[in-house]
Structures are given as structure tokens and as C-alpha cells.
Backbone as CSV, one residue per row, in Angstrom:
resi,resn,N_x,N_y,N_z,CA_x,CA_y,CA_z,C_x,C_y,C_z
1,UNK,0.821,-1.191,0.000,0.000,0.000,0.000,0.863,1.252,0.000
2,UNK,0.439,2.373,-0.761,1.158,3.593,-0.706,0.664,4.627,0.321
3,UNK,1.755,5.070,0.978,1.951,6.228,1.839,1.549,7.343,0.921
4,UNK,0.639,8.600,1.582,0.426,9.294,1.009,0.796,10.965,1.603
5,UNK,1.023,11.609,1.065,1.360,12.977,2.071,0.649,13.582,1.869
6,UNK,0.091,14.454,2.979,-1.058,15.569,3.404,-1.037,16.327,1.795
7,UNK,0.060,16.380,1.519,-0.221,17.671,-0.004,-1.162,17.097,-1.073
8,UNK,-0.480,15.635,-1.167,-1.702,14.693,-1.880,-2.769,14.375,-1.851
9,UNK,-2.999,13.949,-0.259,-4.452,13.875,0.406,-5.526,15.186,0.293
10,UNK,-4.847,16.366,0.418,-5.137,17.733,-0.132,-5.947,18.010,-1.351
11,UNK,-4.846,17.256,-2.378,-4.970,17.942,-3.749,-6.291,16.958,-3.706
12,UNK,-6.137,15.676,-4.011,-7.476,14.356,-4.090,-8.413,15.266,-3.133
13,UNK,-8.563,15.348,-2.034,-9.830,15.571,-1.843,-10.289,17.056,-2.604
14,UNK,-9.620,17.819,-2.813,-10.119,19.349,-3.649,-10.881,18.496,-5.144
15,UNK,-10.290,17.192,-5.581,-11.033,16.902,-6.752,-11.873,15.839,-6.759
16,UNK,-12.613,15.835,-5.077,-13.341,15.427,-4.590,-13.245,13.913,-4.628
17,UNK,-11.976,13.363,-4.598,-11.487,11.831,-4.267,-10.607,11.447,-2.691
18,UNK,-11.610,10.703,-2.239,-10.898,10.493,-0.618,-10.252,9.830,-0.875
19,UNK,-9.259,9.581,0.425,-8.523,8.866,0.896,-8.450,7.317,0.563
20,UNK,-9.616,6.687,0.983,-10.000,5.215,0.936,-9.959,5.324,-1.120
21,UNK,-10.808,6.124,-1.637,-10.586,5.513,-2.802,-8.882,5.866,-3.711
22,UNK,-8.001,7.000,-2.773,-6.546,7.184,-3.739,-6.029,5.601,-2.938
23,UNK,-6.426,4.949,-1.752,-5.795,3.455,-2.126,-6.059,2.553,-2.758
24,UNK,-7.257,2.613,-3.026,-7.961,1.439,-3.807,-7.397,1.734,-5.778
25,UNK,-7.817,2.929,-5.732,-6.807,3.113,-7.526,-5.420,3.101,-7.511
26,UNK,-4.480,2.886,-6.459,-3.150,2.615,-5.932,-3.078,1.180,-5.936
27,UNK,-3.500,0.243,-5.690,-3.707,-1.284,-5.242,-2.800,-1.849,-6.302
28,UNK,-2.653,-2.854,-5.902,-1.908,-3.852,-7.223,-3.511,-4.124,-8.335
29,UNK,-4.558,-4.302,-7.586,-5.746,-4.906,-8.820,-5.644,-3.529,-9.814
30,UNK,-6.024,-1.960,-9.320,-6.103,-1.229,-10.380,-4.853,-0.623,-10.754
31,UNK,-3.853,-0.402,-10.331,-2.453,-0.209,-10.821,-2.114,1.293,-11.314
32,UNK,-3.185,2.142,-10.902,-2.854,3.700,-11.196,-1.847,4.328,-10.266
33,UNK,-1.207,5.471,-11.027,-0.136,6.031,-10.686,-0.911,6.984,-9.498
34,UNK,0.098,7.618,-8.842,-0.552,8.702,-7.807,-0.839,9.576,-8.204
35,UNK,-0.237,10.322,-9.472,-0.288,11.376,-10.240,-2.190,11.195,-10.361
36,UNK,-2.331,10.033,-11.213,-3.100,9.611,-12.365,-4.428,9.362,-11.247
37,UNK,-4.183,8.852,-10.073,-5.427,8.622,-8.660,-5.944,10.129,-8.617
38,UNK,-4.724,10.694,-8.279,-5.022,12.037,-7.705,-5.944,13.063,-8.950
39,UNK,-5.763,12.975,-9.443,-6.319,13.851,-10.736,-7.669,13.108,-11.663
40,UNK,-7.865,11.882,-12.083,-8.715,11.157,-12.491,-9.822,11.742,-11.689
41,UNK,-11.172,12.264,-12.102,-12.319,12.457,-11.621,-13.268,11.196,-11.299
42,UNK,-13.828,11.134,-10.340,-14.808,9.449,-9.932,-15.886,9.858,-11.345
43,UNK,-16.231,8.425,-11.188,-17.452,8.464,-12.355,-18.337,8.127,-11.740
44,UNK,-19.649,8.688,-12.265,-20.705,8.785,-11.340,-21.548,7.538,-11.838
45,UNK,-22.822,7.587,-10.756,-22.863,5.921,-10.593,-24.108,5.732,-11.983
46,UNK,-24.278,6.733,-12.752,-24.617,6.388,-14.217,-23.584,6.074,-15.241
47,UNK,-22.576,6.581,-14.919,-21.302,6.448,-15.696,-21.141,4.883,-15.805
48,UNK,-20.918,4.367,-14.461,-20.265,3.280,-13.964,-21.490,2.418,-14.552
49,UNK,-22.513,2.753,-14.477,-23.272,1.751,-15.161,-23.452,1.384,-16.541
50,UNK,-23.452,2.718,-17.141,-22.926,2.302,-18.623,-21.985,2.030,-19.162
51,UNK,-20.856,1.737,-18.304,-19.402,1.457,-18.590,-19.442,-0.316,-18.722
52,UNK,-20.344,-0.299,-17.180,-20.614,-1.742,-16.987,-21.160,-2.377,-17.766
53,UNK,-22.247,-2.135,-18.425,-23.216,-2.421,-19.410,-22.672,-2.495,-20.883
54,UNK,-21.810,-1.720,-21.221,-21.185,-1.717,-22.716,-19.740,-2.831,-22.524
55,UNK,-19.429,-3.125,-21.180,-18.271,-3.942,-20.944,-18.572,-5.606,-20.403
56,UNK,-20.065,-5.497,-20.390,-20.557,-7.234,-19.605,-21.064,-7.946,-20.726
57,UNK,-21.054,-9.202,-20.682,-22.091,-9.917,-21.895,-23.371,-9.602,-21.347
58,UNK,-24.276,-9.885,-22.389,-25.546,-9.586,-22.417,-26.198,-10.755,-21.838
59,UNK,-27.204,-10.239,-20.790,-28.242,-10.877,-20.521,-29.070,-11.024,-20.654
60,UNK,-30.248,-10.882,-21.653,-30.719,-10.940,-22.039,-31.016,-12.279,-22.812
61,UNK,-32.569,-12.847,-22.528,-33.024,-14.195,-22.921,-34.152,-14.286,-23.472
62,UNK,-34.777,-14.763,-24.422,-35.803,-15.018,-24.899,-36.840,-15.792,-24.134
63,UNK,-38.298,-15.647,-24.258,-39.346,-16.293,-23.648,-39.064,-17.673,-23.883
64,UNK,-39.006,-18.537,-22.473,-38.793,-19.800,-22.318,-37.188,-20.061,-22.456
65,UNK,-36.399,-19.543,-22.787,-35.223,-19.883,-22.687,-34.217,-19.613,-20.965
66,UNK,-33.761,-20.389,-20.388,-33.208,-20.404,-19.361,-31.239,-20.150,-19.404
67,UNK,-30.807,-19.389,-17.997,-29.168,-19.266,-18.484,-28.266,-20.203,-18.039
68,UNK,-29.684,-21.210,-17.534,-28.986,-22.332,-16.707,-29.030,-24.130,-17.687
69,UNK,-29.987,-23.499,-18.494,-29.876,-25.139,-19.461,-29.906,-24.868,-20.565
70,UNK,-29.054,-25.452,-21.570,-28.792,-25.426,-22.704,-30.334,-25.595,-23.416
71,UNK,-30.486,-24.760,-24.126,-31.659,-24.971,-25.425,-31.326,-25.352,-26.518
């Protein structure tokens, strides 16, 4: 986990990103720079859903068809 200094913690929260999330975009899973935490704006939770939605397979099934047994 990265140490962060008050100037950083500063700047992130002025661009309205806390603490808990400059570690989580720091982590080994998302791999952003501090520069790149600190400055990146959050996406809002319509964002995140259409991000999600253009990035998941589709669920979507036809009448009578199930995602659990082969048709």
C-alpha cells in the first residue's frame, strides 16, 4: 500500500477523491499512478453503469429460454 502525504491527500480531496478511494486506484488490482489517482475524476454511478453495461455480456433471454440449461 502507498503512503500518502497531506499535499496529496489535499490535492485528491479538492477533486473530490478520498482517501479510501486514492488506495484502492493505488492497489496492485487497479495499478494507477498517484499522479493519475489524484487527478482522475470518480465516475458517477450512471457512468459506472454504462461502462458496466457496454463492458458485460448480455443478458438478455428469450421467452422460455433459461441461463442455466442449454436450449
Amino acid at each position: 500500500m502507498c503512503k500518502f502525504t497531506p499535499e496529496q491527500i489535499e490535492r485528491a480531496a479538492a477533486n473530490g477523491i478520498s482517501k479510501s478511494l486514492l488506495y484502492v486506484r493505488t492497489s496492485n488490482k487497479m495499478k494507477m499512478g498517484i499522479e493519475e489517482a489524484i487527478t482522475t475524476p470518480k465516475m458517477s454511478k450512471a457512468e459506472a453503469g454504462r461502462k458496466g453495461k457496454a463492458n458485460g455480456p448480455d443478458f438478455t433471454f428469450k421467452r422460455g429460454e433459461s441461463a442455466w440449461i442449454n436450449n
